[in-house]
C-alpha positions in Angstrom: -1.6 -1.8 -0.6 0.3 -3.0 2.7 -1.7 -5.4 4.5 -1.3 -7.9 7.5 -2.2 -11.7 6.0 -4.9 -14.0 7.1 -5.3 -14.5 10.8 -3.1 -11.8 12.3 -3.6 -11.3 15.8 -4.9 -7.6 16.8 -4.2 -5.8 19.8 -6.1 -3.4 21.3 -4.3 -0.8 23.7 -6.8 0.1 26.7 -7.0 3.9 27.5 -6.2 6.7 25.7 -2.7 7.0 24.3 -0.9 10.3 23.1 -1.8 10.6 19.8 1.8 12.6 19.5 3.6 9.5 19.8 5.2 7.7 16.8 7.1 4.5 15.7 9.4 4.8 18.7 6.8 5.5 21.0 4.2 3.3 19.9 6.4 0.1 19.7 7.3 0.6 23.7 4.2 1.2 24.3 3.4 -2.4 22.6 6.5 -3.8 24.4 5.9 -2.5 28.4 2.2 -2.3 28.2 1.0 -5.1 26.2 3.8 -7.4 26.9 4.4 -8.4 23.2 7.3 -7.9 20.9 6.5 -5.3 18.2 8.0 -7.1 15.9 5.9 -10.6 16.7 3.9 -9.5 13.0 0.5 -8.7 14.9 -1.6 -5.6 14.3 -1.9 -2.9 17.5 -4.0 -0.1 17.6 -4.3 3.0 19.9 -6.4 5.1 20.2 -6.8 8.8 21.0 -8.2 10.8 24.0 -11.4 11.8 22.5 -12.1 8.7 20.7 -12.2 10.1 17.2 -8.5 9.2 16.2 -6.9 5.3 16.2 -3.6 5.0 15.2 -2.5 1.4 14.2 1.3 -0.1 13.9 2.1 -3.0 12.1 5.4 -4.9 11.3 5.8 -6.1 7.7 9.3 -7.8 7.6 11.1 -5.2 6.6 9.9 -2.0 8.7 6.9 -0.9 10.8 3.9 0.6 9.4 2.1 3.3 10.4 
């Protein structure tokens, strides 16, 4: 299983995000919105409009995760 290691910072995206989005979408999100590189190795979830969908992205060294 592909997991982030002990004490990975999480980030939490406020709002609802277009659950359409992908990689590409997701890591500028992470980038303008949150103000941190995608790449830094921290966890960052969205989540839908309703609430009942959270999509998470996650750099492992080698490629992002989705």
């Amino acid at each position: 299983m592909i997991g982030p290691g002990t004490g990975v910072r999480v980030y939490l995206a406020c709002g609802a995000t277009d659950m359409r989005k992908g990689i590409a979408g997701l890591s500028a999100l992470a980038q303008e919105v949150l103000r941190q590189k995608p790449t830094s190795g921290a966890v960052f979830a969205f989540r839908g409009r309703k609430g009942d969908r959270l999509k998470l992205l996650y750099w492992d060294g080698q490629g992002f995760c989705l």
